[in-house]
N, C-alpha and C positions, 0 to 999 in steps of 0.2 A: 652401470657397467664397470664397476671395479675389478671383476676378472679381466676384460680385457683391457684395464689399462696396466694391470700384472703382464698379461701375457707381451704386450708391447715391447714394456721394458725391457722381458728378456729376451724377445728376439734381437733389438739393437743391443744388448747386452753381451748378445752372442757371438757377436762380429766385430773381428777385431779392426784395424785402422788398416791391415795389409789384403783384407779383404777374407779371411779365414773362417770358416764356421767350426767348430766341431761342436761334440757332445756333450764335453763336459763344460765348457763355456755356456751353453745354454743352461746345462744344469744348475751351475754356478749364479747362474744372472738369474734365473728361476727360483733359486732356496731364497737369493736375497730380498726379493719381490714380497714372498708370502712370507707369513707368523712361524709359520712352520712346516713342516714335509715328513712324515712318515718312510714312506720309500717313493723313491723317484727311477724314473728309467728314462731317458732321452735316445734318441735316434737318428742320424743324420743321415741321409740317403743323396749319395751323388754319381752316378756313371754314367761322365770318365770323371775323374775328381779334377781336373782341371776347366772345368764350368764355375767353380768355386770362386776361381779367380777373375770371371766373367760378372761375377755376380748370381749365380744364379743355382738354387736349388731344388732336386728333386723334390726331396719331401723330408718333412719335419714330423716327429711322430715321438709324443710325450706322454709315459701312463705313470697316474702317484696315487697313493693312498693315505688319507688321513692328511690331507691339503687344507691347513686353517690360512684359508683368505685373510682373515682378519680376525681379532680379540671375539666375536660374534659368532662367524660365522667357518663353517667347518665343512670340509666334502667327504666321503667317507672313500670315496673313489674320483677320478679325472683322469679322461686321456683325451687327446685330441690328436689328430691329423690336419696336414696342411698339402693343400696341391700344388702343382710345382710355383715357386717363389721366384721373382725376377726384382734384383735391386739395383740401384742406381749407386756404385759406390764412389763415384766420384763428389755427390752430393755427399755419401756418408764420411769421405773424409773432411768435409767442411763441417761437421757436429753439429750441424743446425738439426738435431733429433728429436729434439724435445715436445711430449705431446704428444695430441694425434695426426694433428696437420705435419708437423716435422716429421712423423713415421712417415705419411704419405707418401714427399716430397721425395722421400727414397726409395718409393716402391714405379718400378718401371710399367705393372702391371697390377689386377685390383688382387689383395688376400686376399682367396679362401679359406676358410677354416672346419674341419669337424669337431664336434663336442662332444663327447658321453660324458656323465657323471651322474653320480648318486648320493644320498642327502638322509641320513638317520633320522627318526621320527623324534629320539631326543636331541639329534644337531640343529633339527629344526625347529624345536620348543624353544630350545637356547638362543636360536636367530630369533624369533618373534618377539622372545622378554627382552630383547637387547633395549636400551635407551632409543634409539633412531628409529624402528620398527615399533616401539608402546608409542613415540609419537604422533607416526603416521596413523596407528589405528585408530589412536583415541579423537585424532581429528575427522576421523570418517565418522565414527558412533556421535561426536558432536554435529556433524552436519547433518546427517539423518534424524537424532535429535529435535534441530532447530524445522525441520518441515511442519512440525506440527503443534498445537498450539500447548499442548499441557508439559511438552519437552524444551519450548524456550524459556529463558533467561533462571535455567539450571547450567550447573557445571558437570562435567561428566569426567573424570580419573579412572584410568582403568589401573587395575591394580594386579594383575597378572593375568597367563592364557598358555594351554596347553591345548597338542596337539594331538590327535587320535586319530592311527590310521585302522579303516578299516575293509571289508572284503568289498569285490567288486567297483574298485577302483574308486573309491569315496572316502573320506574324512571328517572328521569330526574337530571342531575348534570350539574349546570352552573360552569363557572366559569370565573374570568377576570385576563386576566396574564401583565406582562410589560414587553416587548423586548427592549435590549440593545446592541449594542456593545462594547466592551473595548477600552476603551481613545478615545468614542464617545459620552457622555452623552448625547450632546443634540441629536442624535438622539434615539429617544424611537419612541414606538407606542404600545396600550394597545389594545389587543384581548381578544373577549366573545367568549367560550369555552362551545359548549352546548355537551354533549353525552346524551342519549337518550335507553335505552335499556331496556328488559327484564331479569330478572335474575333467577338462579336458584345452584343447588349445580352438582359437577360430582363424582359422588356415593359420595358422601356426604362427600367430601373430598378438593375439589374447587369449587370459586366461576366459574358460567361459565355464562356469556353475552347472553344474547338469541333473537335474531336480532337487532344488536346496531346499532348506526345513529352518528354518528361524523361529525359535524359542524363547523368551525371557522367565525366567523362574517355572519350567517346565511349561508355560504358555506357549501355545504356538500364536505366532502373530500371523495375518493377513497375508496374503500369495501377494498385494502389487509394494505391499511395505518387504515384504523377504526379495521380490524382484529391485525394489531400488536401495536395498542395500549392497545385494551384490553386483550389480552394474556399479555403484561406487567404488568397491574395490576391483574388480574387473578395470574398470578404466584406469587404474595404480599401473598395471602391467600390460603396456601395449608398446610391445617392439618398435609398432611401426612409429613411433617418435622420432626411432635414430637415424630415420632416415634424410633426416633435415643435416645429420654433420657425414651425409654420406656413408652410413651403416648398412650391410642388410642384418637382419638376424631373423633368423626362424627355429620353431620348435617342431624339431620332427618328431619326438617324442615323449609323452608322461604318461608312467605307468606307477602306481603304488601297490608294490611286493611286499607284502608281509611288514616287514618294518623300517622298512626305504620306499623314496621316489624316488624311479630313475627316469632319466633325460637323454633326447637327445637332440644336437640344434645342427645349424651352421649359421656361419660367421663371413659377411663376406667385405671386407674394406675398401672401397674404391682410392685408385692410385690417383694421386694432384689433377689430372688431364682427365680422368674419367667423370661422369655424371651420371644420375640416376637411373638412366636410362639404360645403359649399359651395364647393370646386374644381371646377374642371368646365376642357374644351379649351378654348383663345382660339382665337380666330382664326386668329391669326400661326398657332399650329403648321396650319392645314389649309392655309397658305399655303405653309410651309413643306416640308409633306408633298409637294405639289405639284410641287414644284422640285426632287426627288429625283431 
């Protein structure tokens, strides 16, 4: 969740020590968050504008294009809304902020957040070859691997993967690995890795495969060997993990247009006092639902 430990920052970024929001303070604490920002638009909503000084905001409302999170990874779009904000600023002027427990401590009430954004099919070839993403994959292709017996005590290196989108809401991911044995160098051989699928969310909580196709060197493999690979990377992205540091997060929507996925979630942060149990829908997502 490194976007929202971005977006954190610059809400406490926002706010000054006299209890002030505006615009461009957000904007400001926002450019210096991400790698970079194309165009940014910030929005502060407050009537009467002396709730400000209570703490307390109508609504937060951020749209940018060309948002690089980080050296990897890039948005091609982002905007989000927030329903109205209540903070505790006499905690905030003690700076104990830091983090996500300290954002808490200063929230009177839980964040809600809405999310849209969208994601180039080559922003997203670029996030998957990054170092931290060829890690993760290559240790999924290693553990499916080792199930079987002619796949252990080989080495697996993947060596690149690109992305493919295509019609009716489905994708294609290649990719080219190098098999090895230990204290056998020269025996290697390099396999193309095609999966093929359509995707979707399960209650908007994981990703879930929606009739995949697993291939190695145009081979198709086996339906329960193509089902336990993708239940391996399915279980990489399940929300509901973050519910253990009091998160919600849900995907209202993934659709793959031409040559983007776009998205849409909500975000909701429980305040110090609150607990799990007390999530419930903002706003923003029925706003958001709307706009599908």
């Amino acid at each position: 969740m490194e976007f929202l430990s971005i977006l954190l920052a610059s809400l406490i970024g926002g706010v000054s020590p006299l209890g002030f929001i505006v615009d461009q303070r957000i904007e400001a604490a926002f450019r210096e968050q991400v790698n970079d920002v194309e165009t940014l638009k910030v929005r502060v909503d407050n009537t009467p504008s002396h709730r400000l000084l209570q703490g307390n905001i109508q609504r937060i409302r951020l749209a940018g294009e060309g948002v690089s999170l980080s050296p990897h990874l890039q948005l091609r779009t982002l905007a989000l809304e927030t329903d109205p904000i209540a903070l505790d600023f006499n905690r905030l002027r003690q700076g104990n902020t830091d983090g996500l427990q300290g954002f808490r401590e200063i929230l009177q009430e839980p964040l809600q957040i809405g999310l849209q954004m969208s994601l180039s099919e080559a922003e997203l070839t670029q996030f998957l070859n990054s170092e931290p993403v060829q890690a993760q994959l290559q240790g999924i292709i290693q553990q499916v691997a080792n199930q079987f017996p002619s796949g252990r005590n080989q080495n697996y290196e993947l060596l690149s993967s690109e992305l493919e989108f295509l019609d009716n809401n489905r994708f294609a991911f290649n990719f080219e690995t190098r098999v090895s044995r230990p204290g056998r160098r020269a025996e290697t051989a390099t396999f193309n890795i095609r999966l093929e699928s359509g995707i979707a969310t399960r209650q908007g909580k994981q990703l879930q495969f929606v009739n995949p196709r697993l291939a190695v060197n145009n081979r198709p493999f086996p339906p329960q060997l193509v089902q336990m690979v993708t239940q391996r990377v399915s279980e990489r992205f399940n929300l509901e993990a973050l519910e253990e540091q009091n998160i919600l997060a849900r995907l209202l929507k993934l659709n793959i247009e031409e040559d983007e996925v776009k998205l849409a979630a909500f975000v909701q942060i429980a305040n110090e006092t609150a607990s799990e149990s007390s999530f419930s829908s903002p706003s923003v997502t029925n706003e958001l639902s709307a706009r599908r």
